[in-house]
N, C-alpha and C positions, 0 to 999 in steps of 0.2 A: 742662803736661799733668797734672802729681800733683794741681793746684789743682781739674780739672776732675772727674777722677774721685773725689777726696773732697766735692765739692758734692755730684754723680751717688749716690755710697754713704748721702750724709745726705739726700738727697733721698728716695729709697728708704725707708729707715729710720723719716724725718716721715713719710709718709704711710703706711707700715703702722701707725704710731702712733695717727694721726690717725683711719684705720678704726676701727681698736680703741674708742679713746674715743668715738666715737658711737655703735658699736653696743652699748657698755657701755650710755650714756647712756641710747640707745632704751631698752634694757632696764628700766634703773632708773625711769624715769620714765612711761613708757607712754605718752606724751600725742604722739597724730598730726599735734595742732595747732601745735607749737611746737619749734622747731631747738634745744633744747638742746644737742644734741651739738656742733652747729657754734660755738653760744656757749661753750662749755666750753673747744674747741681754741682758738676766739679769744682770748678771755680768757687762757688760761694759754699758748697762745702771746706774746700781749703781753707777760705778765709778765718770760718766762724771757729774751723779746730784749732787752727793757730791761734787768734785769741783768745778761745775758752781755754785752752793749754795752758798757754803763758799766764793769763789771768789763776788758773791752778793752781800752778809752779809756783810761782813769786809773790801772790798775795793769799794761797791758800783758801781762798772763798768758796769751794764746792764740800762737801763731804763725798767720802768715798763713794755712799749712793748717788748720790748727783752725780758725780764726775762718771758713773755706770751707764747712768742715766743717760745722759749727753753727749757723753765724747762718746764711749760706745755704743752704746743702744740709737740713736737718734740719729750721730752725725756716720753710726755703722750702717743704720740703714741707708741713710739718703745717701750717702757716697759713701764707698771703700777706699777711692781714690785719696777723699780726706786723709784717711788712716794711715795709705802709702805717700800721702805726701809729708805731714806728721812724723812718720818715724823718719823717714829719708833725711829731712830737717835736724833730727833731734841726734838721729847718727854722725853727722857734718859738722854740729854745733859743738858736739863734743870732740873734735877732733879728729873721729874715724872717716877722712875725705875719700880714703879706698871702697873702704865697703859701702858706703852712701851710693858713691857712684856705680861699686858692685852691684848693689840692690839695687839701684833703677835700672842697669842694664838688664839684668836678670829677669825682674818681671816684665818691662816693655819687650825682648828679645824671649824668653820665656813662656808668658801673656798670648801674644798674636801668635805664638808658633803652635801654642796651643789652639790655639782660635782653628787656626788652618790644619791641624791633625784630625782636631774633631769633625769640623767639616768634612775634609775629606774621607773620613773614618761611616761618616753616616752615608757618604754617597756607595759606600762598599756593602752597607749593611744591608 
């Protein structure tokens, strides 16, 4: 139960984060055309799972609440992206180059095909 509610608190936590940084982003950059903010949290999400992982991994520094806490709860909220870029990593590194690259085809071709069913699925409704 402790495991759930420190995901739940870091959950929380990433995504007011995550507000922030975009509506920072909006600001600084002005341009209606382009998700910066969304690249920003993606990006520096990636970065921070990857080393909070590896730091994990190989020097064991979290407890299992922590690492709830952070890799999922925090860095699940602020980006998912993180998460899919994390395992995509972790599937490669261990040798499965197939399914790595199965798995990002599948959610980016998967992903938007969704995007555009549901759309059009609401313009029917």
């Amino acid at each position: 139960m402790i495991r759930l509610l420190m995901v739940g608190m870091g959950g929380f936590a990433g995504s007011v984060c995550r507000y922030m940084i975009s509506g920072l982003s909006h600001r600084l950059f002005n341009d209606p055309f382009f998700p910066y903010g969304t690249l920003m949290v993606n990006v520096t999400g990636c970065l921070f799972i990857g080393l909070l992982g590896g730091l994990s991994e190989t020097r064991h520094i979290f407890t299992p609440e922590i690492r709830a806490l952070i890799l999922i709860g925090f860095l699940g909220g602020f980006t998912t992206f993180s998460t899919f870029g994390y395992e995509i990593f972790t599937i490669a590194r261990d040798g499965q180059f197939f399914a790595a690259i199965t798995n990002l085809m599948l959610h980016l071709i998967l992903g938007f095909g969704s995007v555009w069913f549901g759309f059009t699925l609401s313009k029917l409704l």
